[in-house]
N, C-alpha and C positions, 0 to 999 in steps of 0.2 A: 218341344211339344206343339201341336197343331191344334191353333183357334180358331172358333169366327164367333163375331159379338153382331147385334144389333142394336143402335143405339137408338131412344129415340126422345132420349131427354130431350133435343132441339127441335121436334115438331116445329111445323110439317118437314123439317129436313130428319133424314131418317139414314145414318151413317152403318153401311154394312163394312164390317172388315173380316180380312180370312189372315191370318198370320200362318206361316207352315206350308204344310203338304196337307188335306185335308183326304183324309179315309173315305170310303166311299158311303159309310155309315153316315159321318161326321156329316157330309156334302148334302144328303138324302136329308138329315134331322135340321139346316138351314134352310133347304130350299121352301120344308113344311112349314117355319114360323115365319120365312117371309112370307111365302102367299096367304099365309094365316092372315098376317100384318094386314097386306097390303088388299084382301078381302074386307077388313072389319072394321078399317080405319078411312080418312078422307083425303083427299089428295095431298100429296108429297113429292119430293123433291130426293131422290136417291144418290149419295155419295158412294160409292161403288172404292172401300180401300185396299185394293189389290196392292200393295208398295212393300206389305212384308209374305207375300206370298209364296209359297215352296211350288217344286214340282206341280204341275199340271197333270193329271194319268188324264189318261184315251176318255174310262168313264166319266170324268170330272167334266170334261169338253164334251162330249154327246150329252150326256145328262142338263147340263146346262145349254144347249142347245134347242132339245128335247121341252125346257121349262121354257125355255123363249117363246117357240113355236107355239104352247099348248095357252100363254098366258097373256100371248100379246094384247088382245082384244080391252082386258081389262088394266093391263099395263097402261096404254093408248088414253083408256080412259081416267085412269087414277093420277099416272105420273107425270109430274109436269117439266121435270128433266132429269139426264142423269150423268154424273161427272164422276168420269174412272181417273183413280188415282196408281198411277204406276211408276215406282221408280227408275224402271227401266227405260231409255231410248229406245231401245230395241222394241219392247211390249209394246211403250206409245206409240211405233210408229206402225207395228203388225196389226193394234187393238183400229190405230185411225182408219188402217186400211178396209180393216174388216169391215167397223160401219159405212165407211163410204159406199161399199160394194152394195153390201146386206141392209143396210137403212134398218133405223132403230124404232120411228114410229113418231118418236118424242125428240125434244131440242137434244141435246146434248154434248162435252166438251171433253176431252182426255187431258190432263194435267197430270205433274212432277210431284205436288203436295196434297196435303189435307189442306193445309192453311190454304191455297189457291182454291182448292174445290168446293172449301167451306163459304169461299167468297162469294165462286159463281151459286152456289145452291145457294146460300141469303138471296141474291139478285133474281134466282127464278122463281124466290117462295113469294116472292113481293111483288113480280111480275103476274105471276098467275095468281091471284086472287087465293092462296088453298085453305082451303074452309072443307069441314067436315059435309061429306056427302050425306044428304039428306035420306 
């Protein structure tokens, strides 16, 4: 079965994970509560846990392309970095690529674990001051 949680007992660190192959339903109905989130709430630090992740389809990648483009502005302004978790070599070294090329806007790090990711996000909540936007 194909998940995605947002967590955000750990404010301002705000842990997204996708377990599975996500629907393109499923993808559509995460992308609306993050931005919901990430509209209503004050700055954060995003754990991005892509480690048990299925299949990628075409629309998962445009669409989430699609969300980047349309959302930077207030990404830039809200997040204060974001650390993809991936178990794969392979992903880390395609995902490192891509941001070098395409620049994210915000700090950010690709790491093997939660536990590693969880670390560097403590370090940028504490780095960047995040306090609920006024």
């Amino acid at each position: 079965m194909s998940t995605w949680t947002i967590d955000t007992s750990q404010w301002p660190i705000v842990v997204h994970a996708v377990e599975g192959s996500l629907s393109d339903r499923q993808l559509d109905d995460y992308l609306r509560e993050a931005t919901a989130l990430m509209q209503h709430e004050g700055t954060y630090v995003a754990v991005m846990d892509a480690s048990r992740i299925g299949s990628v389809s075409a629309y998962m990648r445009a669409r989430i392309t699609e969300w980047q483009r349309q959302h930077r502005a207030i990404v830039n302004q809200r997040c204060l970095g974001v650390v993809y978790v991936l178990a794969s070599p392979l992903l880390r070294f395609v995902t490192m690529t891509i941001l070098l090329v395409t620049g994210l806007g915000v700090p950010y790090v690709v790491c093997s674990t939660r536990d590693e990711a969880l670390a560097w996000a403590r370090g940028r909540a504490g780095d960047g001051a995040a306090a609920p936007v006024a």
